[in-house]
C-alpha positions as CSV (number, residue, x, y, z in Angstrom):
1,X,-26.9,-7.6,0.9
2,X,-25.7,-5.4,3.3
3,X,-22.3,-5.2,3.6
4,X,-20.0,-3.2,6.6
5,X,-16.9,-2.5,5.8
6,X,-14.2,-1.5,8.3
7,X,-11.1,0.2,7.6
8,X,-8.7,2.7,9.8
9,X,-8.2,5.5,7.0
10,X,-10.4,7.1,4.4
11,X,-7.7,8.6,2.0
12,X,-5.8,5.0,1.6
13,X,-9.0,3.1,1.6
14,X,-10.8,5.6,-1.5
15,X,-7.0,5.3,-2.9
16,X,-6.9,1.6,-3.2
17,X,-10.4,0.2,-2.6
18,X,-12.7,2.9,-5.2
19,X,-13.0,0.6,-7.4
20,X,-14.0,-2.3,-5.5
21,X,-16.8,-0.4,-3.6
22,X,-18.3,0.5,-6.8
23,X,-18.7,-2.7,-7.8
24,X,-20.3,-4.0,-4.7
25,X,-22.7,-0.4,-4.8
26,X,-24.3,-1.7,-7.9
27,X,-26.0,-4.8,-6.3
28,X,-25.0,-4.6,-2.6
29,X,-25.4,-1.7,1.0
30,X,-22.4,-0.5,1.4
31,X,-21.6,1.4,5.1
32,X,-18.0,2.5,5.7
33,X,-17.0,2.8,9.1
34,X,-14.2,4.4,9.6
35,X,-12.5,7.8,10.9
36,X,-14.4,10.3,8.7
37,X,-11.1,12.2,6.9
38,X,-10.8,12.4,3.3
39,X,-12.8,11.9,0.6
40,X,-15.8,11.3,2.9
41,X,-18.2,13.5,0.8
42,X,-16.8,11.3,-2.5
43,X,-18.0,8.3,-0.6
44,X,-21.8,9.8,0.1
45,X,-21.6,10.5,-3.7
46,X,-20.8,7.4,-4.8
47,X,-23.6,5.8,-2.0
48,X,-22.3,4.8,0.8
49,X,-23.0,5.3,3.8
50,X,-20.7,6.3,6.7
51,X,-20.4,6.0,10.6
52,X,-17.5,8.1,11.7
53,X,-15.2,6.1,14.5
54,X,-12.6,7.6,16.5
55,X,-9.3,5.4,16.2
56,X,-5.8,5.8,17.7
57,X,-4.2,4.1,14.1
58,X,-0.4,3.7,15.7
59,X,-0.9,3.6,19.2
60,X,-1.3,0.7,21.6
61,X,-3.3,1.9,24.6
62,X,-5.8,-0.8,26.2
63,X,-8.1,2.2,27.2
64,X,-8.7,3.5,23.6
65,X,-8.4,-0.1,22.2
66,X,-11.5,-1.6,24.4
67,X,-13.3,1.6,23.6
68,X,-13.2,0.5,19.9
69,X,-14.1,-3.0,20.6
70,X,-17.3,-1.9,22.2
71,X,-17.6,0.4,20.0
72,X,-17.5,-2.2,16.7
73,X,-19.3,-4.9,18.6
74,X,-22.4,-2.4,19.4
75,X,-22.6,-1.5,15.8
76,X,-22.3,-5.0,14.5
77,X,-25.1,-6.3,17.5
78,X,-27.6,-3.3,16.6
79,X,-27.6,-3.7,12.9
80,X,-26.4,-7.4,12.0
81,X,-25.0,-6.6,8.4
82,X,-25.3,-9.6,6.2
83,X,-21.3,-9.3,5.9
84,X,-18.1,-7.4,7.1
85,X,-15.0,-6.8,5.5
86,X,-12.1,-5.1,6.9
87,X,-9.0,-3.8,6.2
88,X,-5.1,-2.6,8.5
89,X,-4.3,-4.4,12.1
90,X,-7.0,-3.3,14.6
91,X,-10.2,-3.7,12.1
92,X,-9.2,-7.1,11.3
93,X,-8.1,-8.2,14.6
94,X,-11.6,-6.2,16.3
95,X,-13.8,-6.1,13.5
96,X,-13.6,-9.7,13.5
97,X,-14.0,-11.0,17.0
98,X,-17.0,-8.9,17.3
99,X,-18.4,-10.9,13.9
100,X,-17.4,-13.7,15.6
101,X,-19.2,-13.7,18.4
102,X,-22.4,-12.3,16.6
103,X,-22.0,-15.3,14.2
104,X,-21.7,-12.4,11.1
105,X,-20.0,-13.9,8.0
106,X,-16.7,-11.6,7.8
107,X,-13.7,-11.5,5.5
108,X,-10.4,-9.5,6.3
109,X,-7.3,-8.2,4.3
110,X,-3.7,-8.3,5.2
111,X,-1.9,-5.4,3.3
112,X,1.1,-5.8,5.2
113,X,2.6,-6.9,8.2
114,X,4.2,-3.6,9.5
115,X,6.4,-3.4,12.6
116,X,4.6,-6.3,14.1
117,X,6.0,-9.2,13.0
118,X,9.9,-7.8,12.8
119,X,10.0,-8.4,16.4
120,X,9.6,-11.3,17.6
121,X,7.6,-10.5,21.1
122,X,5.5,-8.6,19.5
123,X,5.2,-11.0,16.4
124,X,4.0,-13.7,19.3
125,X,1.7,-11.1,20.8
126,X,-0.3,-9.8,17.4
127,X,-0.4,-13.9,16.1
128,X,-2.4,-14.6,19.1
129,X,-4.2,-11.6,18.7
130,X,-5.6,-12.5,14.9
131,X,-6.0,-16.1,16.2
132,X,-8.7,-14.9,18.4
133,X,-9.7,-12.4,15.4
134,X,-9.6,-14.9,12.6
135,X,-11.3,-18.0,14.2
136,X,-14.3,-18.2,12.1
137,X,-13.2,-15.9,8.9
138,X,-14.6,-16.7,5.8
139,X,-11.9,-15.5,3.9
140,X,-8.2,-13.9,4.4
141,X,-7.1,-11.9,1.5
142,X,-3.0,-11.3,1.2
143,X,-1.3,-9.2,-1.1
144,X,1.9,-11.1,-1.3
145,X,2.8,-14.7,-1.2
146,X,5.1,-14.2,2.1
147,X,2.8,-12.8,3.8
148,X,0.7,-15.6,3.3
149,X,2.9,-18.3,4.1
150,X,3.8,-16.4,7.9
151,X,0.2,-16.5,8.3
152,X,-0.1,-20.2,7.2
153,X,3.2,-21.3,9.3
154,X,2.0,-19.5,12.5
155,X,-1.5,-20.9,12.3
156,X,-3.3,-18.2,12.2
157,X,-5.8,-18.9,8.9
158,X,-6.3,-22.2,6.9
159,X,-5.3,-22.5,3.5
160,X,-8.6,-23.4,2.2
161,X,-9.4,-19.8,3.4
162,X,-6.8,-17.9,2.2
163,X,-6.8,-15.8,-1.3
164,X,-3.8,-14.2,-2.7
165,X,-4.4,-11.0,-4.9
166,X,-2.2,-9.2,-6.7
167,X,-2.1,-6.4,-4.0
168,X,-5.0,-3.9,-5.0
169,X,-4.3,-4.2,-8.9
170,X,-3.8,-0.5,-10.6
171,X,-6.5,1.2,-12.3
172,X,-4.6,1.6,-15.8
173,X,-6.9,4.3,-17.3
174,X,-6.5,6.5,-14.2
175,X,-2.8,5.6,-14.2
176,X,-2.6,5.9,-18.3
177,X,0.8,5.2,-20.1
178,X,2.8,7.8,-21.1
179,X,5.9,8.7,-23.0
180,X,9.1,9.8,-20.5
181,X,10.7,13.1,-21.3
182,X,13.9,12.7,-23.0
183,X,16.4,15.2,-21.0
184,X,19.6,14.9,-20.2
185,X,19.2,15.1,-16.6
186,X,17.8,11.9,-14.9
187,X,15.0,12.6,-12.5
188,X,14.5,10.6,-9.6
189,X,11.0,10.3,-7.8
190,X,10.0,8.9,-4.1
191,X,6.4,8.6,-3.5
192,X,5.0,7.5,0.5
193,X,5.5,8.6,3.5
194,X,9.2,9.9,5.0
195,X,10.1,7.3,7.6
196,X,13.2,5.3,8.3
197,X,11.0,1.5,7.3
198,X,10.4,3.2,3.7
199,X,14.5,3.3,3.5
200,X,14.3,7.3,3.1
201,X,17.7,7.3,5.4
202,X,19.6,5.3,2.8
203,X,17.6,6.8,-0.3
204,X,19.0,9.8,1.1
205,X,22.5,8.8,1.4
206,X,22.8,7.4,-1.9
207,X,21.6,10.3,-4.0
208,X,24.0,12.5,-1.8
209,X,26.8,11.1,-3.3
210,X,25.5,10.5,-6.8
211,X,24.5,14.1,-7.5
212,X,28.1,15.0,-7.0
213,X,28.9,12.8,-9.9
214,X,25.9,12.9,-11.9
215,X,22.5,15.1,-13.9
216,X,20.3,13.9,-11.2
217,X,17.2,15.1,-9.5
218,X,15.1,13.8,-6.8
219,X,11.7,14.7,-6.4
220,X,9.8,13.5,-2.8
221,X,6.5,13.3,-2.4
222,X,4.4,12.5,0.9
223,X,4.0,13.8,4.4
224,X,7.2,13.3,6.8
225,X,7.5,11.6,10.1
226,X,8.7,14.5,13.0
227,X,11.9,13.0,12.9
228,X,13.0,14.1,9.2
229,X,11.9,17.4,10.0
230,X,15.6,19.4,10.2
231,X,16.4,17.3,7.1
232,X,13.6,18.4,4.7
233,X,14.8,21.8,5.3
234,X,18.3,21.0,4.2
235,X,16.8,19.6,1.1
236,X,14.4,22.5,0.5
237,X,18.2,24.4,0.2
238,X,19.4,22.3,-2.0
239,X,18.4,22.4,-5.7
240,X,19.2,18.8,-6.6
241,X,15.9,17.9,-4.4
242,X,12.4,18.9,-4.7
243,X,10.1,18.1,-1.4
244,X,6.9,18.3,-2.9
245,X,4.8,17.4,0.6
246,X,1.5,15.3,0.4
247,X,-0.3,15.3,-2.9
248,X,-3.4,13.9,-3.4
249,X,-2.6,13.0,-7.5
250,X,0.9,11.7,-7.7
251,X,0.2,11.8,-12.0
252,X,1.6,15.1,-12.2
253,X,4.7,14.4,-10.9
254,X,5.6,10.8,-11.6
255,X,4.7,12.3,-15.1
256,X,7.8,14.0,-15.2
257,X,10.0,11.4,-13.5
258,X,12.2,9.0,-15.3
259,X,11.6,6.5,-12.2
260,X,10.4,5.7,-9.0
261,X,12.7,4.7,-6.0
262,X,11.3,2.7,-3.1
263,X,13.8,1.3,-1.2
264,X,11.0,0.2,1.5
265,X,12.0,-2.0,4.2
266,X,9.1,-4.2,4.1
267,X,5.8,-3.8,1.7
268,X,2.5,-5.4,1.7
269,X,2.3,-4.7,-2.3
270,X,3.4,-1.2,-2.8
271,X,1.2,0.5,-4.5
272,X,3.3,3.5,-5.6
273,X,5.3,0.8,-8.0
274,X,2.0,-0.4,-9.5
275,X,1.1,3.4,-10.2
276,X,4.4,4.3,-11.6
277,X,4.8,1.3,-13.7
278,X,1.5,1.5,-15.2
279,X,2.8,4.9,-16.4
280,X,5.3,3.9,-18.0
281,X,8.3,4.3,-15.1
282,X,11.2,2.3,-14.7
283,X,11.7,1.4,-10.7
284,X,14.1,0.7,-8.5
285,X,12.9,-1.0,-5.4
286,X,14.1,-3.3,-2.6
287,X,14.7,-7.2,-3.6
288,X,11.6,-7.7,-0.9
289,X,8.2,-9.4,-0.9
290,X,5.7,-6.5,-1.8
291,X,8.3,-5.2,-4.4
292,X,9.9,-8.0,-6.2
293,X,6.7,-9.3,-7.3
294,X,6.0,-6.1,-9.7
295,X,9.1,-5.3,-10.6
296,X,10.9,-7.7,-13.1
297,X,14.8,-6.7,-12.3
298,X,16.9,-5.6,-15.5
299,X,13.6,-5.7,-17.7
300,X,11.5,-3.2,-15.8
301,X,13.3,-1.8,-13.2
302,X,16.3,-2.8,-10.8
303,X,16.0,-4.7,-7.5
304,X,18.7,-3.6,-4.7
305,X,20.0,-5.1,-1.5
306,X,17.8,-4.3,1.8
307,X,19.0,-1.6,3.6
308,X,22.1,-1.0,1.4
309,X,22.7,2.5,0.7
310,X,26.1,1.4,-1.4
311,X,23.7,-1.4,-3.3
312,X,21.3,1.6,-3.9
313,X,23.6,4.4,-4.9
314,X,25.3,1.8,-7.6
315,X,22.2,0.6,-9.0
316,X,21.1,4.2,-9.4
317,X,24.1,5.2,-11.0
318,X,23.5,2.3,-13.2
319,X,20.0,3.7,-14.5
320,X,21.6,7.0,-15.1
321,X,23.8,5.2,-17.5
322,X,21.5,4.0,-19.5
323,X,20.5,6.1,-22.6
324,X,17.4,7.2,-23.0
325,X,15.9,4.7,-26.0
326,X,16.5,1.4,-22.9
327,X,15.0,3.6,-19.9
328,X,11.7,4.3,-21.9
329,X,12.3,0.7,-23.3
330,X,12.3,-0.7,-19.4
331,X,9.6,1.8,-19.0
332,X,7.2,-0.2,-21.4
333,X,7.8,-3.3,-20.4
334,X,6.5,-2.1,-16.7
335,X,3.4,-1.1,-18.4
336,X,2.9,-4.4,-20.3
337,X,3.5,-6.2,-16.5
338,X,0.4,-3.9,-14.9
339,X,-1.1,-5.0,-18.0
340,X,-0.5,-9.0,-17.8
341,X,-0.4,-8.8,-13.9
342,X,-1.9,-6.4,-12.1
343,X,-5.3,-4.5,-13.3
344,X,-7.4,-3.4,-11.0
345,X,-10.3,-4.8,-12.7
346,X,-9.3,-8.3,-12.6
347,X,-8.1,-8.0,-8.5
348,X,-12.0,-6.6,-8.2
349,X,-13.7,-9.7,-9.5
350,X,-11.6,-12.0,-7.9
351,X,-12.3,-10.3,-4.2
352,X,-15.8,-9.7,-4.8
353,X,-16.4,-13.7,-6.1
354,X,-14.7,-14.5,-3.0
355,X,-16.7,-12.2,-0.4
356,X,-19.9,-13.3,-1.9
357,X,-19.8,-16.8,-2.6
């Protein structure tokens, strides 16, 4: 079989989807079409093939939009894969009219909603949008059940073809357990990218008051948004903080990290919790669906108010209470949850039974 699959960005989609691409490379074609960044020469390795597309990920202009549209419905026309699978907003939604209308079996994930459905014009807008995109889907894959059931209430996909996943599952011997250093000073680590919907602002406010009180240290990880630009050089000043910029292994440094924050405004499953946890971090994350769901509150981790910096700043203080025996304690049992829950393995077969039967 040959399979097309359609995605927006290279370094997420080897980050996430490795796993599942080798699978399908042992029986199956596998052409990646995509904006040729990262990892591109990984992907040749492993066998794919790849067709470099140009693609404007956050913008909406109807110019460059139509140009992909003709752009994936030429593609699909001249070399009538015997499936497509896509993944992020505009594949889906594009991707999958033109299988439509070529009558090309297609299946489609929804990692998350984003921006789109937090306002409610635009919510309207993008429903009609995957309406027209999802008419004849074989399958919708969701990483979380609430983003499943807006999907469902809106009308937009049929139960019958809808298939929740435990987000993209964690490969747990790339992301091996290990023992937390036992110090006395309780380091903090943020892992994504630094934008106001990840809750950086009120990440950012709470440590500010707790490393006057406390042996704390926050390490950040991931590119920033132009906005937080005067703020990462106050932090690089400041000795309590550690911007580390975009790494392409977050091991290293979640290695030395008592536990991950991610006070996210709105996840499809966050990934950076499945990492950390199946290494053995405790996490404290927002009471949200994408976050809740891998993150067991007071066993693993601790779940915190939306967009409460107070809620945050208490709850961290709380972890640095804790002695060190219950942090690597809590740290274990998020192991044991990637374990029972969420390997990657287990997320594979289940997508690939799907796609292909």
């Amino acid at each position: 079989m040959r399979i097309y699959l359609f995605t927006n960005h290279s370094f997420m989609l080897y980050k996430f989807r490795k796993e599942l691409i080798q699978e399908l490379l042992k029986e199956h074609e596998v052409t990646l079409i995509m904006p040729a960044g990262e990892f591109v020469s990984e992907f040749m390795e492993m066998g794919c093939k790849i067709i470099d597309v140009e693609m404007h990920r956050r913008s909406i202009s109807i110019v460059d939009d139509a140009k992909l549209i003709r752009c994936y419905y030429k593609l699909l026309k001249n070399d009538r894969p015997d499936m497509v699978l896509t993944y992020s907003i505009k594949p889906n939604i594009y991707a999958g009219w033109a299988a439509k209308k070529l009558h090309i079996p297609y299946c489609a994930n929804i990692t998350g909603l984003g921006t789109a459905f937090q306002k409610p014009l635009l919510a309207s807008f993008v429903t009609m949008l995957y309406k027209i995109g999802f008419a004849r889907v074989k399958t919708v894959f969701f990483e979380n059940e609430s983003n499943m059931k807006i999907f469902l209430d809106r009308h937009i996909v049929k139960k019958e073809k809808s298939c929740l996943l435990n987000g993209a599952g964690v490969n747990l011997e790339e992301f091996a357990y290990e023992d937390m250093e036992n110090s006395n000073e309780t380091r903090f680590i943020f892992v994504g990218r630094l934008m106001k919907e990840k809750g950086v602002d009120e990440l950012l406010e709470a440590f500010d008051r707790l490393k006057d009180e406390e042996k704390v240290h926050l390490d950040i990880v991931g590119p920033f948004e132009e906005d937080y630009n005067d703020k990462i050089k106050e932090l690089e000043k400041d000795d309590h903080y550690d911007y580390l910029g975009f790494q392409n292994d977050v091991r290293p440094y979640l290695r030395k990290a008592h536990c991950l924050v991610l006070p996210s405004y709105h996840e499809g499953m966050a990934n950076t919790i499945l990492e950390a946890s199946a290494m053995g971090r405790c996490v404290i994350a927002s009471n949200i669906p994408g976050c809740k769901e891998s993150v067991e509150d007071q066993i693993s981790g601790l779940l915190v108010n939306v967009k409460d910096a107070n809620d945050l700043y208490l709850k961290m203080k709380e972890f640095v209470s804790y002695d060190f025996m219950k942090k690597q304690e809590m740290g274990r049992n998020a192991r044991k949850i990637m374990e029972n829950k969420f390997d990657k393995k287990e997320v594979v077969q289940i997508t690939i039974q799907a796609i292909l039967h």
